[in-house]
C-alpha positions as CSV (number, residue, x, y, z in Angstrom):
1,X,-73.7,73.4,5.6
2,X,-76.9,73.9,4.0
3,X,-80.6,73.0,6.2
4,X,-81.4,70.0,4.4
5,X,-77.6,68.7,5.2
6,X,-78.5,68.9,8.7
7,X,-82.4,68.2,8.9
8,X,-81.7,64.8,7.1
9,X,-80.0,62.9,10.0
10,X,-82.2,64.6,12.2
11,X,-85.5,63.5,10.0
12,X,-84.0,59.9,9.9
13,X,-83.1,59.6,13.3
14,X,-87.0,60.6,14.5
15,X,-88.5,58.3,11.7
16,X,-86.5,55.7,14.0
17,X,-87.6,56.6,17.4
18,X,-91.6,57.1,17.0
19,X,-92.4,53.6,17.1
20,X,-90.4,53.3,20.6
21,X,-93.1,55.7,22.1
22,X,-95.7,53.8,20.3
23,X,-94.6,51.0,21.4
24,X,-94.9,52.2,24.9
25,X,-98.7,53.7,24.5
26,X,-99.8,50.3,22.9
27,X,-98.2,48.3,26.0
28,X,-99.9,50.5,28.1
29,X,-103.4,50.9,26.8
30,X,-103.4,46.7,27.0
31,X,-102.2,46.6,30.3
32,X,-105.1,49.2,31.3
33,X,-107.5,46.8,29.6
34,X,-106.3,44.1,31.5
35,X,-106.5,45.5,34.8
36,X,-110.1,46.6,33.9
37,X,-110.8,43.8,32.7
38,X,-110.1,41.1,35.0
39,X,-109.5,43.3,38.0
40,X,-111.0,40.0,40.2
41,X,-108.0,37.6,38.9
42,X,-105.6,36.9,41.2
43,X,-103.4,39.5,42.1
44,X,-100.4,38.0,41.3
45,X,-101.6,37.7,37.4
46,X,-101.9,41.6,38.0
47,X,-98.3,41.6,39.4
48,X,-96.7,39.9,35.9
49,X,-99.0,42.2,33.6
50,X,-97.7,45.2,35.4
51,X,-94.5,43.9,35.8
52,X,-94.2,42.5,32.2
53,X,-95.3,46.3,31.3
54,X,-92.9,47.6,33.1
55,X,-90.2,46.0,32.1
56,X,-90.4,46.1,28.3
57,X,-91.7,49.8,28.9
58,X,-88.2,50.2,30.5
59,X,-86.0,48.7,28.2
60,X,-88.0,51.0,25.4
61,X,-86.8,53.8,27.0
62,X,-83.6,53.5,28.0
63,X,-83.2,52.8,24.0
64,X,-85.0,55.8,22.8
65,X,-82.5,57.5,25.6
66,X,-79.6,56.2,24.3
67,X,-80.5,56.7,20.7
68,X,-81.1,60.5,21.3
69,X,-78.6,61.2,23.2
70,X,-77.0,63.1,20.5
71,X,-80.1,65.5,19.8
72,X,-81.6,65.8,23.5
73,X,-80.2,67.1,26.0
74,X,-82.2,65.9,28.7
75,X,-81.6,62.6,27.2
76,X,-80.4,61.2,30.8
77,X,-83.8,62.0,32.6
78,X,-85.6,59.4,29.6
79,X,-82.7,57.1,30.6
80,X,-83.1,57.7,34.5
81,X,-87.1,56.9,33.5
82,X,-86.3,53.9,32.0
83,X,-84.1,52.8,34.7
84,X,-86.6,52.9,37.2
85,X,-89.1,51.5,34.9
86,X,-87.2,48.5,34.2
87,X,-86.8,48.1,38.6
88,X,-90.3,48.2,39.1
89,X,-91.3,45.7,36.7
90,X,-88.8,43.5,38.6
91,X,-90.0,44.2,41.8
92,X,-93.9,43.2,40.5
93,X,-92.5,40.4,39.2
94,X,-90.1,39.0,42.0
95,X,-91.3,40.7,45.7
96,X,-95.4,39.8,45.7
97,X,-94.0,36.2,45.4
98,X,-92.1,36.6,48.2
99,X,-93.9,38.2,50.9
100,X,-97.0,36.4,50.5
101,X,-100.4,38.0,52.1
102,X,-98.5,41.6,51.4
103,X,-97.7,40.8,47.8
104,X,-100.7,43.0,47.0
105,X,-99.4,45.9,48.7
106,X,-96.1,45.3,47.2
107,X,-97.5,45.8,43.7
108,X,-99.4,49.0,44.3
109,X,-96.6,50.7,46.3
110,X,-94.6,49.8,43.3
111,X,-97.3,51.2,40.8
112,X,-97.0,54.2,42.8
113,X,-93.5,55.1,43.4
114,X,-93.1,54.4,39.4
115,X,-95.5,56.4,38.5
116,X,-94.5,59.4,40.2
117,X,-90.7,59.2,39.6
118,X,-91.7,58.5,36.1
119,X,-93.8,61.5,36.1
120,X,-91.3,63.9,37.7
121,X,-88.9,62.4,34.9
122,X,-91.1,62.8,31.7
123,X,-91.4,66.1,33.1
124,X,-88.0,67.1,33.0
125,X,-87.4,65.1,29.8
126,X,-90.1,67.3,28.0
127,X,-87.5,69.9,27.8
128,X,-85.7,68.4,25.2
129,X,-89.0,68.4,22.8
130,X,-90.7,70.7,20.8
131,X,-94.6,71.6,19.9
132,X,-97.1,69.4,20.2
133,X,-94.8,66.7,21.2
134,X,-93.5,68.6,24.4
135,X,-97.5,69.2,25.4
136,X,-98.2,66.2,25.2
137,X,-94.9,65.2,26.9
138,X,-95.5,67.6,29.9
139,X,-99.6,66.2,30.1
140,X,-98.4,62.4,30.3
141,X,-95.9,63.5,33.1
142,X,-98.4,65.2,35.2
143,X,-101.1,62.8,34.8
144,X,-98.4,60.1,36.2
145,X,-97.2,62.3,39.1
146,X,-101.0,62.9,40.2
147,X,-101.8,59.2,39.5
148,X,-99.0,58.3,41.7
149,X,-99.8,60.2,44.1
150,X,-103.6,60.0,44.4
151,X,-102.6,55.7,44.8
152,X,-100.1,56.1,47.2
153,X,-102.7,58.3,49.7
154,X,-105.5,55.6,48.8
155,X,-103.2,52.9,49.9
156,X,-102.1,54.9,53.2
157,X,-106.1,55.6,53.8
158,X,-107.5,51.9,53.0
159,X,-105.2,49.6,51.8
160,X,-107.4,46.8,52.0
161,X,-111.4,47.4,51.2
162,X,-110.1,49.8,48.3
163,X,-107.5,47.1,46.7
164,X,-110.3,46.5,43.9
165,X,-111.1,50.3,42.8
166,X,-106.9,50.8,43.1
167,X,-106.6,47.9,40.4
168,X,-109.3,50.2,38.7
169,X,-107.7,52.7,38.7
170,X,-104.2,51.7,37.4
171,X,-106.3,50.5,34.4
172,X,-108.0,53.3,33.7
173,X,-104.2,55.7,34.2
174,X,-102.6,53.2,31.8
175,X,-104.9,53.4,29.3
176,X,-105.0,57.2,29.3
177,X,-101.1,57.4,29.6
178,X,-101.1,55.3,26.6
179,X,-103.2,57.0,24.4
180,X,-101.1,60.3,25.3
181,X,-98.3,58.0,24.1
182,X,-99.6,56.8,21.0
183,X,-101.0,60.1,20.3
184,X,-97.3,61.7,20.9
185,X,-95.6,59.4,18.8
186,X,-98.2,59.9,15.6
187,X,-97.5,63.7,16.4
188,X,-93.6,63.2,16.1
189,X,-94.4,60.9,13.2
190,X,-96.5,63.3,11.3
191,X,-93.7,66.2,12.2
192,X,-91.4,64.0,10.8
193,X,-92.8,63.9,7.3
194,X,-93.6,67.2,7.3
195,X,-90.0,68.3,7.2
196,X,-88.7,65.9,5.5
C-alpha cells in the first residue's frame, strides 16, 4: 500500500474535523465577549450564555470524538470531555432556576468543575495529536485546569463581593481558550493542505 493510499483518508477525514474545533473557539470567544460585556445583566442571562456554550461545545465534541475514533487513540478522553461539557451546560441552564438566591453560585461552581475536568481531559486527549496541534492542545488544557481552579478558590474565599470580577474572569478564559481553539484548528487546517 503505497503513502498516498493511506494519507488520503487520513487528509480527508482532518479536512472534516477542523471546523469542529473552530467551531468551538468561535463559540467561545463570543461567549467571553458576552460575559465581558454585560457582566451587570442578570445572572441568569449569564447562566443560558454559558450554558448554551456549553452545550453545543459538548455536542461538537463528542462528534469530533466519535469521528476520530478510528485515527486517535485517546479518542474517549475528547468524548469523556464532551460528555461533561454537554452536563454542565444543562446544569447552567436548568439548576440557577431552581435554587433561586444560589443560582449564581450554581453557575460558577459549574464553570469550575468544567473547566477543570475539561482541562484534565484535553490534556490527556493531546496525546493523540501531533506538532503544533498537540502544543496547542496541551496549552488550552492547562490554561482550563488553572482557570478552574483559580475560580473555584475565589468562590470558596468570597463568593459574594467577587461574583462580578468571577464573571470577568470567565470572559476573559473563554476568549483566550477560543482563540487557542481557533488558532488549533487553522494549524490542523493548514497541516492538512500541506500533505495533501
Amino acid at each position: 500500500m503505497t503513502d498516498s493510499a493511506v494519507s488520503s483518508p487520513l487528509t480527508s477525514f482532518a479536512k472534516g474535523l477542523w471546523w469542529l474545533v473552530l467551531l468551538r473557539g468561535v463559540l467561545a470567544i463570543v461567549f467571553g465577549i458576552i460575559a465581558l460585556l454585560a457582566p451587570g445583566a442578570a445572572l441568569t442571562a449569564v447562566a443560558i450564555v454559558y450554558g448554551a456554550y456549553a452545550l453545543v461545545d459538548g455536542l461538537a465534541a463528542i462528534v469530533h470524538a466519535l469521528q476520530s475514533r478510528g485515527t486517535n487513540p485517546r479518542w474517549g478522553w475528547m468524548l469523556g470531555a464532551g460528555i461533561v461539557s454537554v452536563l454542565a451546560g444543562l446544569a447552567a441552564l436548568i439548576l440557577p432556576g431552581l435554587v433561586g438566591a444560589l443560582g449564581g453560585l450554581v453557575v460558577l461552581w459549574t464553570i469550575a468543575i468544567w473547566a477543570v475536568v475539561s482541562g484534565v481531559m484535553a490534556l490527556r486527549s493531546a496525546g493523540g495529536s501531533a506538532g503544533r496541534a498537540r502544543t496547542w492542545a496541551i496549552v488550552a488544557g492547562v490554561l482550563s485546569l488553572l482557570f478552574g481552579v483559580v475560580l473555584a478558590v475565589a468562590i470558596l474565599v468570597n463568593p459574594g463581593a467577587t461574583l462580578l470580577s468571577l464573571i470577568w474572569t470567565a470572559g476573559v478564559w473563554a476568549v483566550i481558550f477560543g482563540v487557542l481553539l481557533v488558532v488549533t484548528a487553522f494549524t490542523v487546517r493548514r497541516a492538512v493542505a500541506t500533505a495533501a
